[in-house]
C-alpha positions in Angstrom: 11.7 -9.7 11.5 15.2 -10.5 11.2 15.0 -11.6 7.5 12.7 -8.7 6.2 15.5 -6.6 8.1 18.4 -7.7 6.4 16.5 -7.2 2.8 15.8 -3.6 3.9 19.6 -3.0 4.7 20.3 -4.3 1.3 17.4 -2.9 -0.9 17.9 0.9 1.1 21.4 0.7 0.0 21.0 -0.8 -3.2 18.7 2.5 -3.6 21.6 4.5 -3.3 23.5 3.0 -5.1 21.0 3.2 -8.1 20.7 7.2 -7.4 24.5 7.2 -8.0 24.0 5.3 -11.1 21.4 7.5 -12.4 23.3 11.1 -11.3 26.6 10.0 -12.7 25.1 9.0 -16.0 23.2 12.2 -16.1 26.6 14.0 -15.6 28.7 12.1 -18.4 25.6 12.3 -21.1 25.5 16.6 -20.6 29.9 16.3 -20.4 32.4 16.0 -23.6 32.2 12.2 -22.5 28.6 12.0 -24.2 30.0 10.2 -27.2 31.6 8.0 -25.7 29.2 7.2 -23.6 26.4 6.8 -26.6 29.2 4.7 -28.2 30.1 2.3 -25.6 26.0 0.7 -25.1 26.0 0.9 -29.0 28.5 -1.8 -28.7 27.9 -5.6 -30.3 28.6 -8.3 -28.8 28.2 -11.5 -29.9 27.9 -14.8 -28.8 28.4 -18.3 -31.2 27.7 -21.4 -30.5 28.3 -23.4 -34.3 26.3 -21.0 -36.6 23.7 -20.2 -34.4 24.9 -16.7 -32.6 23.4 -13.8 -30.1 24.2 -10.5 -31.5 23.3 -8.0 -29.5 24.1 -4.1 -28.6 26.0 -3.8 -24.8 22.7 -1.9 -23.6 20.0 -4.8 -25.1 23.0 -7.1 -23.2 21.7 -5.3 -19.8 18.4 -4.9 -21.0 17.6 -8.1 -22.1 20.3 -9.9 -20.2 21.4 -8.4 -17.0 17.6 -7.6 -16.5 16.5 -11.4 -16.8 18.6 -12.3 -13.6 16.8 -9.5 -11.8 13.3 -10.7 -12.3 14.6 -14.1 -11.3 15.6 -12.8 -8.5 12.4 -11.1 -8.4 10.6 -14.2 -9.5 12.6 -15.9 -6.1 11.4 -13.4 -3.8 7.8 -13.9 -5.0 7.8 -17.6 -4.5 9.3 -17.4 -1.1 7.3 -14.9 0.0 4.1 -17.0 -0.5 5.5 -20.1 0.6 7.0 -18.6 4.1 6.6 -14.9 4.4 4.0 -11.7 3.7 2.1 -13.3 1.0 1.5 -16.5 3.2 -1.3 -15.2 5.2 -4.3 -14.1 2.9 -5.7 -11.8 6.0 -2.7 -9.6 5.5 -2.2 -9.6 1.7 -6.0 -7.5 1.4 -4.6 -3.8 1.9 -1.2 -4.2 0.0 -2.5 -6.3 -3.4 -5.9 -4.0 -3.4 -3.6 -0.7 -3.4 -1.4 -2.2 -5.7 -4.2 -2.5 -8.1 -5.5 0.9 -7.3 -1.9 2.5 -7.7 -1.9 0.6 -11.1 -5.0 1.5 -12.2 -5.1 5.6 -11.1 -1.4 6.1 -12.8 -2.4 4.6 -16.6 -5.9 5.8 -16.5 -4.3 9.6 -16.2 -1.8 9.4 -18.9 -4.3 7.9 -21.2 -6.7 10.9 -20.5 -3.8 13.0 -21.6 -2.3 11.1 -24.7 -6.6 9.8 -25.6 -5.9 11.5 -29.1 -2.9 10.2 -30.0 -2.3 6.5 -30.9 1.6 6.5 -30.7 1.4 8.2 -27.1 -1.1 5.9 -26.1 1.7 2.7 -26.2 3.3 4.5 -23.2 0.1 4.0 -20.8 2.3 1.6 -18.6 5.0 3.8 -17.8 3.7 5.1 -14.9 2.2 2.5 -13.4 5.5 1.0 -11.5 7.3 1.5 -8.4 10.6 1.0 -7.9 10.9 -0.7 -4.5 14.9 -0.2 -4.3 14.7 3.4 -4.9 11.1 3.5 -2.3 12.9 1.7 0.3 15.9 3.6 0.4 14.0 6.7 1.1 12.3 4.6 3.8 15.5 3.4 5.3 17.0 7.2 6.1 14.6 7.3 8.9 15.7 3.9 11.1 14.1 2.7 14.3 11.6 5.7 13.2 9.4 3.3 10.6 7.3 0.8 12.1 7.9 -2.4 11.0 3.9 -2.6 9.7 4.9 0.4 7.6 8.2 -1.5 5.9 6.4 -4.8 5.6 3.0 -3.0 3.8 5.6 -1.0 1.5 7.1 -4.1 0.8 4.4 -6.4 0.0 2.9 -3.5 -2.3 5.5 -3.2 -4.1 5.6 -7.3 -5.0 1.9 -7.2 -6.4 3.4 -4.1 -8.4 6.3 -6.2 -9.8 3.8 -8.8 -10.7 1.6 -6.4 -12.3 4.6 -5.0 -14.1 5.2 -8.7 -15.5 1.9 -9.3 -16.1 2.1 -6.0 -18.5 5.4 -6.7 -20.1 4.1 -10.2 -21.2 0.8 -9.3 -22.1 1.0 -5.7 -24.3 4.8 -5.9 -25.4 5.3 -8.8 -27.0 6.4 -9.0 -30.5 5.0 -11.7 -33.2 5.3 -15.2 -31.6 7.6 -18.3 -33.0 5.9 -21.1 -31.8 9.3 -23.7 -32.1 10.8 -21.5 -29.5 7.8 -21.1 -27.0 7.5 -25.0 -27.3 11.1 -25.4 -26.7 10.7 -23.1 -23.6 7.7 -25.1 -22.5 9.6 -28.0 -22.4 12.4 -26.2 -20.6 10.3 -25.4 -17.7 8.8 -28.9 -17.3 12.4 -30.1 -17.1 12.8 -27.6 -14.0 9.0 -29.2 -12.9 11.0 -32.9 -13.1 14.4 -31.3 -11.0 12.0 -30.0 -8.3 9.8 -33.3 -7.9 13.2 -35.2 -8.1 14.1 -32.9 -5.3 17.5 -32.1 -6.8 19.1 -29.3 -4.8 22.5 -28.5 -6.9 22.0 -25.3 -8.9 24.1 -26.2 -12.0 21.5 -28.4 -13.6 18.9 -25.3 -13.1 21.3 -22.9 -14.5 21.9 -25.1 -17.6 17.8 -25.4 -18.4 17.6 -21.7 -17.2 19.9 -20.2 -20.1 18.0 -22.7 -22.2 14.7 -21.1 -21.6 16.2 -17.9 -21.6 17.8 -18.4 -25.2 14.3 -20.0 -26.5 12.4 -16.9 -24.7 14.6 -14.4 -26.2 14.1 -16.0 -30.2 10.6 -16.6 -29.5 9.0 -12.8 -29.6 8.0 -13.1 -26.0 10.1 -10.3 -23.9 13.7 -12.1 -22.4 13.0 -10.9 -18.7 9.9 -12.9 -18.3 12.3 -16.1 -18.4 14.3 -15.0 -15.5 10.8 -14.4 -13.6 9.8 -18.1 -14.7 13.0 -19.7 -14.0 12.8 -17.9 -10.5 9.3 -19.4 -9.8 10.7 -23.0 -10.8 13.7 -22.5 -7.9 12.7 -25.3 -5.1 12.1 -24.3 -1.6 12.6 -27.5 -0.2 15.6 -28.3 2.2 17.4 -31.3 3.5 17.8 -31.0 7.1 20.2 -28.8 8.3 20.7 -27.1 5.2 18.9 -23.7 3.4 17.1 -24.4 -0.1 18.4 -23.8 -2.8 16.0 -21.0 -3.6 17.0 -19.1 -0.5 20.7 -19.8 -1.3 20.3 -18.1 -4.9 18.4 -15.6 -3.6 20.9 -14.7 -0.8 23.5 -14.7 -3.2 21.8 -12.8 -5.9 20.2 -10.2 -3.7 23.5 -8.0 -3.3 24.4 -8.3 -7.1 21.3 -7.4 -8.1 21.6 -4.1 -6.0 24.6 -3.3 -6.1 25.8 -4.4 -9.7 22.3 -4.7 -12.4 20.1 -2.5 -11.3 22.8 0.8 -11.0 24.3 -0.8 -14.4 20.8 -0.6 -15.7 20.2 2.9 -14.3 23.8 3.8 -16.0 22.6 2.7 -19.1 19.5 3.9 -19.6 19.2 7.2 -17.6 22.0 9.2 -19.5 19.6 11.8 -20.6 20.7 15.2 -22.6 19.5 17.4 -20.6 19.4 20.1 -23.1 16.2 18.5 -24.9 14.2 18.1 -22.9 13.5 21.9 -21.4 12.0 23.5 -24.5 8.9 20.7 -24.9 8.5 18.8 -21.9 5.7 21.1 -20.6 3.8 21.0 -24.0 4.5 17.5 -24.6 1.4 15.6 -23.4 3.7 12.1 -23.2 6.1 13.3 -20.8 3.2 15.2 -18.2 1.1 12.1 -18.3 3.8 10.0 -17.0 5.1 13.2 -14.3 0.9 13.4 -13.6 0.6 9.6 -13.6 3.3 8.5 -11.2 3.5 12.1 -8.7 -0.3 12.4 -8.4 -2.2 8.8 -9.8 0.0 6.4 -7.6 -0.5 8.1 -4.4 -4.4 9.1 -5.0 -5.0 4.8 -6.0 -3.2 4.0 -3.2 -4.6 6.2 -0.7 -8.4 5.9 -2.1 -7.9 2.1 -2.0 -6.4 2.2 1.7 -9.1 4.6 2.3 -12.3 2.5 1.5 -10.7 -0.8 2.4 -10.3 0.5 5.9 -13.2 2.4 6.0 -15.7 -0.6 5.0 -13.1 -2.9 7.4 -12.2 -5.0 5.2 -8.2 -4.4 6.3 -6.3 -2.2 9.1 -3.7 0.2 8.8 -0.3 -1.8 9.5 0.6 -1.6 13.4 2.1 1.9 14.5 0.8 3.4 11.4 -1.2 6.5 11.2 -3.1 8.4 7.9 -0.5 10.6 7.5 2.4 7.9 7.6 0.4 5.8 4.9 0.0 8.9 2.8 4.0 9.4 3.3 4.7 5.9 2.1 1.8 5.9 -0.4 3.7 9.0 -2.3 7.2 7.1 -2.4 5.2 4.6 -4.6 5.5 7.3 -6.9 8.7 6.5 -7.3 9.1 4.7 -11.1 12.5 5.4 -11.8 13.8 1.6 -12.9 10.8 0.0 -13.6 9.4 3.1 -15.4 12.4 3.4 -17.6 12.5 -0.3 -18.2 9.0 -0.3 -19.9 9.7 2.9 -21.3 12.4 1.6 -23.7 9.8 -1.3 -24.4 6.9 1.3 -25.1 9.0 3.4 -27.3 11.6 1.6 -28.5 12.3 3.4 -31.8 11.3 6.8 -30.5 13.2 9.7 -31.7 16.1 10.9 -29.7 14.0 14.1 -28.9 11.2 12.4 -27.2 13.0 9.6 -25.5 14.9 12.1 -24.0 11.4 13.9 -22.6 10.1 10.5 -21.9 13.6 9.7 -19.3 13.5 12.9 -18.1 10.1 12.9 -16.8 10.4 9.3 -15.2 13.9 11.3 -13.4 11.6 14.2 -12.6 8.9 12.3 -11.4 10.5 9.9 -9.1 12.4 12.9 -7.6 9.5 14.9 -6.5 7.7 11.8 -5.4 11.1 10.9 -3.3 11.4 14.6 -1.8 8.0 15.2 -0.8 7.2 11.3 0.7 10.1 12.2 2.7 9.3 15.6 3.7 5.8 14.2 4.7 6.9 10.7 7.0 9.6 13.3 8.7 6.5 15.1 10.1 4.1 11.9 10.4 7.0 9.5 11.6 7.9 9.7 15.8 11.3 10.9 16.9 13.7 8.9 18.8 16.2 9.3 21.1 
């Protein structure tokens, strides 16, 4: 348990860290700083190599840049986790990928009851279908020696299948018209990182040059950037030389921390600065903003705990060990919590929405992840034993 211990201590405080994020851009974006702030991630930067150039704004820099690294790191954790940890034993993957699914499913299939009429409103279906496992885990965390180990593991293996299902999503329903030159190239990047692994080279710069590769070819070719970083991480080899870690648990030791404490509160900075005065007036008429609130506060934790439910019920799985109802349905309402996933597909849903509704549309992934936070944790400090 060591391992899965030491990613708690860093996701729970990542989480914080990412609340910080989110509250401090919430402060500047209502504050005289507000222009400033709009300003700054309105920003170009470009970068040239001969006459082909990257010009970007700072905030597609940490959307489409700073988020690639964390779904390789993402892309990391999956692959070890199948090759050595929760995903390697099939018996215990049947509860955590089946309420995935159902927490997936439940979530979109409310908001698109709600938005059914409208086309436009329709795009956003997705939105509340994540959970954000740094943000989950961090509410997890406050209670210690409290949380049974079964309970951290299940939460954590959930929320991989929900990252994959967030992928799966991202590549499937928001990707723009395709070049074909650029998705060969990127093929042809990846079977370059299939001939480092079989030639069992363990140095990371050759990776890193064929990574940025891909990445570049990704980014031009109409498929979404992140999805590179996920299929770079999935290329990282897992084999070691004696006495010596992989290089895939190398990266992913080193990237873990700036991922948590660096891209994902930079993220959170950049894309939660909501003006707060416009959202009050609509967003309890607006039918976008209540089927996201609706989708992730009442869909995830009803799929989750149906799912747990019947799987248990027709023994097809078991609660984790030291768990009881009322601690899964604590845990199952923290997978309410969207906040950077949510807001992540909600600038690819509505990426030119007007200033009015993007602001509903943040504001109710912030409103939403704080209920599901406060009450999850008002219900596992009932459920969960006290200690001494």
């Amino acid at each position: 348990m060591a391992p899965l211990r030491k990613l708690l201590d860093v996701e729970s405080a990542g989480g914080i860290a990412l609340v910080a994020a989110a509250v401090v851009a919430i402060a500047v974006a209502n504050s005289p700083l507000a222009p400033l702030y709009a300003s700054t991630f309105a920003l170009h930067l470009s970068v040239a190599v001969g006459d082909y150039a990257i010009d970007k704004s700072l905030l597609d820099w940490v959307n489409d840049g700073l988020m690639a690294l964390f779904f390789f790191a993402i892309g990391l954790e999956i692959k070890r986790e199948v090759l050595e940890g929760e995903l390697r034993d099939p018996t215990q993957l049947a509860l955590p990928a089946v309420t995935a699914v159902a927490g997936f499913v439940v979530p979109a299939a409310i908001y698109l009851a709600i938005n059914a009429q409208d086309a436009a409103a329709r795009r956003g279906w997705a939105i509340p279908t994540a959970t954000d496992i740094a943000f989950a885990l961090g509410v997890l965390q406050l209670f210690g020696r409290r949380v049974p180990a079964g309970l951290k593991a299940f939460l954590t293996s959930l929320a991989i299948f929900d990252d994959i299902g967030a992928i799966g999503v991202i590549a499937i329903f928001f990707t723009a018209e395709l070049s074909t030159l650029a998705l060969v190239l990127a093929v042809a990047g990846l079977l370059a990182l299939v001939v480092l692994n079989r030639r069992r080279v363990e140095r990371g710069f050759p990776f890193a040059i064929v990574g940025i590769f891909i990445w570049v070819c990704v980014l031009k070719s109409g498929v979404h950037a992140t999805l590179a970083g996920f299929a770079v991480g999935l290329a990282i080899p897992f084999h070691a030389s004696a006495g010596r870690e992989s290089l895939g648990v190398r990266l992913e030791h080193a990237l873990k921390p700036w991922a948590a404490f660096l891209i994902l509160p930079l993220f959170a900075f950049a894309n939660a600065g909501v003006d707060l005065s416009g959202i009050a007036p609509s967003l309890e008429t607006s039918r976008v903003p209540l089927g996201i609130v609706l989708g992730l506060v009442a869909g995830k934790q009803i799929g989750v705990m149906a799912a747990g439910w019947i799987m248990v019920r027709l023994r097809l799985a078991e609660l984790p060990a030291g768990t009881t109802w009322l601690r899964f349905y604590g845990v199952a309402i923290l997978t309410g919590i969207g906040f950077t996933m949510s807001l992540f597909i909600a600038t690819l849903a509505f990426i030119d929405a007007p200033p009015a509704l993007d602001a509903q549309i943040r504001g109710a992934v912030l409103l939403a992840s704080i209920v599901s936070a406060v009450a999850g944790f008002c219900v596992l400090r009932t459920a969960l034993p006290k200690v001494d």
